[in-house]
C-alpha positions in Angstrom: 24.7 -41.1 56.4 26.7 -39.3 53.6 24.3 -37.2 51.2 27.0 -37.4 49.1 28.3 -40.4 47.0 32.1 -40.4 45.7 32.7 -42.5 42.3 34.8 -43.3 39.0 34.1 -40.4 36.6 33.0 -40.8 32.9 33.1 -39.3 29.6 29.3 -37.9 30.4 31.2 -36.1 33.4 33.5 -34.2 31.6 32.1 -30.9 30.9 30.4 -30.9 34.7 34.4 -31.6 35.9 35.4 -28.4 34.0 32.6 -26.4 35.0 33.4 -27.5 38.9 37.0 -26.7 38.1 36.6 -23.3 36.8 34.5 -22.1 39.6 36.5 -23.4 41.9 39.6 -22.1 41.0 37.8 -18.8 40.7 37.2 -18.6 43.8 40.3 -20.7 45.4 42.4 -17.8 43.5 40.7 -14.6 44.4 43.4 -12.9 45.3 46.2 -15.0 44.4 45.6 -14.0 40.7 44.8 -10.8 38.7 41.3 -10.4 38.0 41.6 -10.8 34.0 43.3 -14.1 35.1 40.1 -15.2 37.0 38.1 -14.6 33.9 39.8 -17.0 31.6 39.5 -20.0 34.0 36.4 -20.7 31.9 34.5 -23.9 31.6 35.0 -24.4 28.0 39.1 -24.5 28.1 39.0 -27.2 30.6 36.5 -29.8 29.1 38.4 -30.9 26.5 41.4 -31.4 29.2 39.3 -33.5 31.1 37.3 -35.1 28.5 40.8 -37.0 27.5 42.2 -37.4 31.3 38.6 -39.6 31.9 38.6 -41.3 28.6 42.7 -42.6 29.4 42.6 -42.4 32.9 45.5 -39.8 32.9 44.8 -38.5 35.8 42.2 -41.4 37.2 39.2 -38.9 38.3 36.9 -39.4 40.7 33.5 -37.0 41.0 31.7 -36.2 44.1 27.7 -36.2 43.7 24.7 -34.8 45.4 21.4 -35.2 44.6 22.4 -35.8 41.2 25.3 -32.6 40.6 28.6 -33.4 40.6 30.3 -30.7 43.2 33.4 -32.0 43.6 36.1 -33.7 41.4 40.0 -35.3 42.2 42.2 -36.5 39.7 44.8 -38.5 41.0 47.6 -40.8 39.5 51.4 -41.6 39.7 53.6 -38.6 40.4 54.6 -36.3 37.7 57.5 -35.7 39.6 60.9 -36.3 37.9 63.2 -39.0 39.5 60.7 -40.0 42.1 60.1 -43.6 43.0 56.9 -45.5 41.3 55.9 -46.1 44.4 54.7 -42.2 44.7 51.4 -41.1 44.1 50.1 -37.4 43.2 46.8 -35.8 44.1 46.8 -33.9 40.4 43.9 -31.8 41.0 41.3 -31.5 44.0 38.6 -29.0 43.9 35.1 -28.2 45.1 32.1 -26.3 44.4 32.6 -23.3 47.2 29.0 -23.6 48.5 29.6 -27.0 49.3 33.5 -26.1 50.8 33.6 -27.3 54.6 31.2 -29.7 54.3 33.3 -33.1 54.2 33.2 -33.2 50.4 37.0 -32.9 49.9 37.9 -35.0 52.3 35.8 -38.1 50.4 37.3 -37.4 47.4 41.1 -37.4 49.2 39.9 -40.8 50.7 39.3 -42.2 47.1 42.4 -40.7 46.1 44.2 -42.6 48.4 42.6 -45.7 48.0 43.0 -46.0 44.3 46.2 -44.8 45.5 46.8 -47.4 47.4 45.1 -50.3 44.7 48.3 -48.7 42.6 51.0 -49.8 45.1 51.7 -46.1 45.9 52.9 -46.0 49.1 53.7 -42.1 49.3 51.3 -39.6 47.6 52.1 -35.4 46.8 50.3 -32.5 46.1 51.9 -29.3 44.9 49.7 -26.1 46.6 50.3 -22.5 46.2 51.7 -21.4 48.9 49.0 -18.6 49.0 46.2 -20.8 48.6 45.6 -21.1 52.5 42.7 -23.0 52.2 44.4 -25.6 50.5 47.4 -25.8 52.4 45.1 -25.8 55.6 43.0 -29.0 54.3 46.3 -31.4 52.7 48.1 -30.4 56.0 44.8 -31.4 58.2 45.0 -34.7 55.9 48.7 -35.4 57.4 50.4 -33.9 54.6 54.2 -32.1 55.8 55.7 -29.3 53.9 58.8 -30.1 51.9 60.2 -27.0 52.4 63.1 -27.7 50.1 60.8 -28.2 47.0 59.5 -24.5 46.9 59.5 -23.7 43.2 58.0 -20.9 41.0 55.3 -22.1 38.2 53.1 -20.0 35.8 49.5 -19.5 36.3 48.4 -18.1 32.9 50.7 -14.9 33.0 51.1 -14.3 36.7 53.9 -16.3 38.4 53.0 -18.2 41.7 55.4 -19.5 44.3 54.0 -23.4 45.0 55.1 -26.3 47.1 55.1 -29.8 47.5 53.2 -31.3 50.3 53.6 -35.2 50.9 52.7 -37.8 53.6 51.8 -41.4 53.3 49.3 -43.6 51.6 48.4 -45.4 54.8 
């Protein structure tokens, strides 16, 4: 049994999302990004992001909790993608307290991705990962996702440029 329990986020959610995000990213970046970058991925800047995407469902998000914490969030929606099909999905954002990293936590919140995913009619879902991130790359390519080597692109982080690419597999 799951100590863990994987649902719909709301509005009461929002700053705990942000605070989950920022330490996250802290973490998931160290190294990747300059330390004066690291400091600005603050709670505050994120709530209100997150605030609206759970008030219009822009990403849907849904929050991992344990014993009462939320330690895990994924926002998840159609792709953002220009000129792909509706049919394609996007895991937005997926992140995880880093005490509570390895401990099947991410993978729930991937399997509620994919089945609102699914409830959408997507029948392909991406994620665009840093290519650095190698914790990241390691989990969406243990959940089946393939490289799409041809997508490799170049996107800001704040003021440090980062080479990302897009990872896709299959709803089913």
């Amino acid at each position: 049994m799951s100590d863990h329990e994987v649902r719909p986020a709301t509005m009461r959610d929002a700053k705990a999302v942000a605070e989950v995000h920022a330490l996250a990213a802290k973490a998931a970046y160290e190294g990747i990004l300059p330390e004066e970058e690291l400091r600005v991925l603050a709670p505050a800047s994120r709530e209100a992001k997150w605030r609206e995407a759970i008030e219009f469902s822009e990403p849907q998000v849904q929050v991992a909790v344990q014993h009462g914490e939320i330690v895990g969030f994924v926002g998840f929606d159609r792709s953002r993608d220009p000129k792909t099909p509706s049919t394609t999905g996007e895991i937005w954002a997926l992140y995880v307290k880093p005490e509570h990293w390895g401990k099947g936590i991410g993978v729930a919140l991937w399997d509620a991705a994919r089945e609102g995913l699914e409830e959408e009619g997507c029948t392909t879902v991406t994620a665009w990962v840093p290519i650095r991130n190698d914790r990241a790359m390691r989990f969406f390519e243990l959940a089946g996702f393939k490289r799409e080597m041809k997508t490799a692109k170049t996107t800001a982080l704040g003021t440090v440029r980062v080479e990302e690419i897009r990872l896709k597999r299959s709803v089913a």
